[in-house]
C-alpha positions as CSV (number, residue, x, y, z in Angstrom):
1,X,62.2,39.2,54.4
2,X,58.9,37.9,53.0
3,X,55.8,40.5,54.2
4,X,54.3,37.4,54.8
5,X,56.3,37.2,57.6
6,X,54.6,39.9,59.6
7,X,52.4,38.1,62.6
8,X,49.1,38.9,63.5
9,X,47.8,39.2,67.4
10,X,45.9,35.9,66.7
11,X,49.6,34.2,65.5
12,X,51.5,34.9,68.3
13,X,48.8,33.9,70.6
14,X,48.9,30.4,68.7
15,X,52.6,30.4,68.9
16,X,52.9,31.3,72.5
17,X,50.5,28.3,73.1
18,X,52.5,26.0,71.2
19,X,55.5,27.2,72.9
20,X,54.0,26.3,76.2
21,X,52.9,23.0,75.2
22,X,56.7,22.6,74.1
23,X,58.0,23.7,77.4
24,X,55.5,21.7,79.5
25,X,56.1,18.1,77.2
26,X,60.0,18.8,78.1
27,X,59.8,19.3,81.5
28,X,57.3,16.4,82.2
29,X,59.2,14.1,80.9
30,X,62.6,15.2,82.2
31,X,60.8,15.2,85.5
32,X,60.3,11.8,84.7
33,X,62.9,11.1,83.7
34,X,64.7,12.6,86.9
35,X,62.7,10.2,88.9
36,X,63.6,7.3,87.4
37,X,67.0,8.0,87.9
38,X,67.0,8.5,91.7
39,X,64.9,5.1,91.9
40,X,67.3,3.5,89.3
41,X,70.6,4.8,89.2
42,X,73.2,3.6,86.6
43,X,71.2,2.9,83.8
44,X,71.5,5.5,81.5
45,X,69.7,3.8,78.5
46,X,66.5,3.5,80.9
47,X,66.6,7.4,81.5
48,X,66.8,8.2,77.7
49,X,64.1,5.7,77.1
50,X,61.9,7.3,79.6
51,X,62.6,10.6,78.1
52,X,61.7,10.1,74.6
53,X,58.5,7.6,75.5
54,X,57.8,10.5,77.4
55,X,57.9,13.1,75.0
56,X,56.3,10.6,72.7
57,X,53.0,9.7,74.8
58,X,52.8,13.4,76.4
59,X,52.8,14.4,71.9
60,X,50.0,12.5,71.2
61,X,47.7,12.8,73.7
62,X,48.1,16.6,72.9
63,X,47.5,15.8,69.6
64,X,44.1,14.0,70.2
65,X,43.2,16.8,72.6
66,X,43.9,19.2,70.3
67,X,43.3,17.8,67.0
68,X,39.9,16.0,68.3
69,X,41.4,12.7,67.0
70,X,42.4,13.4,63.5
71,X,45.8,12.1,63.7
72,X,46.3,12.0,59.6
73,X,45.9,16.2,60.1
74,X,49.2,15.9,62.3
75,X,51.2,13.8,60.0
76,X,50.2,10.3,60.6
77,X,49.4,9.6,57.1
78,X,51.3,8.0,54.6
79,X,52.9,9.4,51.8
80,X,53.7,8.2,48.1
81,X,57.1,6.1,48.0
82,X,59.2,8.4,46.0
83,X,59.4,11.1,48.3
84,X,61.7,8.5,50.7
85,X,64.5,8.7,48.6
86,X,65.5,12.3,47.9
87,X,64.2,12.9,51.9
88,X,66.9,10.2,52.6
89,X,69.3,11.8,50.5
90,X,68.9,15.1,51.9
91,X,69.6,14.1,55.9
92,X,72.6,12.1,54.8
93,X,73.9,14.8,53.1
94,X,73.1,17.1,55.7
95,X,74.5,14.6,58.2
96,X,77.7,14.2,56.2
97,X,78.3,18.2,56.1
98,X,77.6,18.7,59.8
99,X,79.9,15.4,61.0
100,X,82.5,16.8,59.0
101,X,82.4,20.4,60.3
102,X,82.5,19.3,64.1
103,X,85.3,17.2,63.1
104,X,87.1,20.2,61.9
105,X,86.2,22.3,64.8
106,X,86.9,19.1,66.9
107,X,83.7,19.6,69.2
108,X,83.4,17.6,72.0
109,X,81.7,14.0,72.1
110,X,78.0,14.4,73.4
111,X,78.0,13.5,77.0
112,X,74.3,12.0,76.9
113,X,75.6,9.0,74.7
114,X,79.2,8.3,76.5
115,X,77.6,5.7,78.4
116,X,75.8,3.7,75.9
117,X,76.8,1.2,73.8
118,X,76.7,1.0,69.7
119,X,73.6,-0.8,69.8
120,X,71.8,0.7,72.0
121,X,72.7,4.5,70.5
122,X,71.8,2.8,67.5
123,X,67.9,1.7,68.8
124,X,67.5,4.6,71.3
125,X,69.5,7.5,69.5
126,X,69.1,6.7,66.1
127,X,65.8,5.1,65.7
128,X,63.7,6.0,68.9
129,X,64.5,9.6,69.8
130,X,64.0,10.5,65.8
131,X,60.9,9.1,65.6
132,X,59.7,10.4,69.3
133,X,60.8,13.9,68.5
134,X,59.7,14.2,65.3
135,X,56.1,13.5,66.5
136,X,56.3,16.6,69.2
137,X,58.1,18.9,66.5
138,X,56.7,18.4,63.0
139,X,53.6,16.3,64.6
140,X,52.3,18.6,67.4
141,X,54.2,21.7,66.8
142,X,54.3,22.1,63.1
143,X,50.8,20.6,62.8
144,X,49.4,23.4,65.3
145,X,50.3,26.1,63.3
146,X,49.8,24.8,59.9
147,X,46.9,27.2,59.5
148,X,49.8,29.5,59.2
149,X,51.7,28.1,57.1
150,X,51.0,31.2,53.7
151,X,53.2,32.9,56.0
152,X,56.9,32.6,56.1
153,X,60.5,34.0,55.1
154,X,62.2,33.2,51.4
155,X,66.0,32.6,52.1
156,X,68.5,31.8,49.4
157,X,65.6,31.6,47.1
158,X,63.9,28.6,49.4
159,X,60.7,29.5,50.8
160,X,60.7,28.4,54.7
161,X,56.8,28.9,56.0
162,X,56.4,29.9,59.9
163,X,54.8,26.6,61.4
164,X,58.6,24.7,59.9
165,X,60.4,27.9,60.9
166,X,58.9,27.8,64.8
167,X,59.2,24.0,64.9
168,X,62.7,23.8,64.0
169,X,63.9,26.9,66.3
170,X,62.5,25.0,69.0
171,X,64.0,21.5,68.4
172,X,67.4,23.6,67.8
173,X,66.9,25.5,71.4
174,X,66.0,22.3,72.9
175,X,69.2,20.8,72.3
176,X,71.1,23.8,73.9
177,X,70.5,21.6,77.4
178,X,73.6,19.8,76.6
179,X,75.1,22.8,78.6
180,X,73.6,21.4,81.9
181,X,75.5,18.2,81.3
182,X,78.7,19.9,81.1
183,X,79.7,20.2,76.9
184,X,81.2,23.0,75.8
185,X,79.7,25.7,74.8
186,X,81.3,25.4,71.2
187,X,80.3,22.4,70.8
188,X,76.7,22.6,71.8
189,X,76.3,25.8,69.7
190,X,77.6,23.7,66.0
191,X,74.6,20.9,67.4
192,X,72.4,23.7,67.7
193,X,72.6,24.7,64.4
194,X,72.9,21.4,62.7
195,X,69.3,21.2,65.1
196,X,68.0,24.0,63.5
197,X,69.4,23.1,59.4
198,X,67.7,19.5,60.0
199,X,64.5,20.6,61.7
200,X,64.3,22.7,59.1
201,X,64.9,20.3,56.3
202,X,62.4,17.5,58.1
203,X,59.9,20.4,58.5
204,X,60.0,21.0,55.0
205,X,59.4,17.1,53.8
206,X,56.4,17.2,56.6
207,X,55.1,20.0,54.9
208,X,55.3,19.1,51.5
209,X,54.6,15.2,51.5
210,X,51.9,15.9,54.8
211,X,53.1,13.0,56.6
212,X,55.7,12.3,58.7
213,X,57.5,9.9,57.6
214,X,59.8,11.4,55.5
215,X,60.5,13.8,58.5
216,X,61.8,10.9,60.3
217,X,63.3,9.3,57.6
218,X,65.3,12.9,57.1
219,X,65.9,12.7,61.0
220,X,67.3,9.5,60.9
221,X,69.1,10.1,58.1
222,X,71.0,13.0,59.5
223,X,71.8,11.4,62.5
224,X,73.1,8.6,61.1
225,X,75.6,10.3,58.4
226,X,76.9,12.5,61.7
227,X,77.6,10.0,63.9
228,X,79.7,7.9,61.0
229,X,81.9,10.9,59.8
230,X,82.7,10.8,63.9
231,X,83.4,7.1,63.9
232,X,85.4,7.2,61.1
233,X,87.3,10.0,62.1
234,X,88.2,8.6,65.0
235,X,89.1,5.1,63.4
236,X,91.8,7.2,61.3
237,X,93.6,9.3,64.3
């Protein structure tokens, strides 16, 4: 491990913070959310758009809060065209691994798309929940502690820097509350990890390009090449 590594009083303090602004995004939206579904029962595209616009609107008003305003500081920026391509790359390949390997292990299908239909996990799944969750992870989160961000961990001789490190941990941990919908925990451990591989990779593509586009292209990306290894798997049982 990287010295580098070694935290400060004044980095944990920062982290704990942007843990708690984590936490408290989460939970007001899936209080929301909750809500919504006790007035409108039976829709369960509604609930997962309230969730992500949630998480989306409660992102960037913590971003102007915190970052006075200066959105193109938190990603909103955009970067040269040829970074697009290998980000796209990346995700799909990364997609393609991590579709195959639940196949193999023959995980369970994600209870929180059951009930919607191919378009609408395409719009809401695909498109929507990548873009809203990149803006809370690699916007808010990873943009918080960029000022951080000479200090990190060197694995397999790629340098991951502690802002894209915390980020990605979270968006891994927050996917672990597939549990309380009733997936196995096998299965909700290989999403975890594939979480954790692709918030790393997106966090890298933030870093490096400063905007996040390619984070959501990566996001999308990876999503995408996962969900078609399952289709395709299942077209050929």
């Amino acid at each position: 491990m990287n010295n580098s590594m070694i935290v400060q009083p004044r980095v944990w303090m920062r982290i704990l913070i942007a843990m708690v602004l984590w936490w408290f995004i989460l939970m007001l939206a899936s209080a929301g959310t909750m809500t919504l579904q006790t007035m409108s029962p039976g829709r369960p595209w509604l609930s997962g758009l309230m969730m992500q616009s949630g998480i989306l609107l409660l992102s960037l008003l913590a971003i102007a809060l915190f970052g006075k305003g200066r959105f193109s500081q938190f990603g909103f920026a955009r970067p040269s065209q040829r970074f697009f391509r290998p980000a796209a790359i990346f995700g799909l390949t990364l997609g393609v691994i991590a579709g195959v390997a639940q196949v193999v292990i023959r995980t369970d299908a994600n209870p929180a798309v059951d009930d919607l239909s191919f378009l609408q996990i395409v719009l809401l799944i695909w498109i929507w929940a990548s873009i809203c969750e990149e803006v809370l992870y690699r916007g808010l989160i990873q943009s918080y502690l960029a000022p951080f961000s000479n200090r990190g961990i060197t694995l397999f001789g790629a340098r991951i820097s502690l802002p894209v490190a915390i980020a990605a941990l979270l968006f891994a941990l927050s996917h672990a509350m597939l549990l309380t919908l009733g997936m196995a925990p096998g299965a909700v451990i290989a999403i975890v990890i594939f979480a954790l591989l692709l918030g790393a990779l997106a966090g890298y593509w933030r870093e490096k390009t400063g905007s996040l586009l390619p984070a959501i292209i990566v996001h999308m990306s990876g999503n995408i090449a996962g969900a078609c290894v399952g289709y395709l798997a299942d077209a050929l049982k």
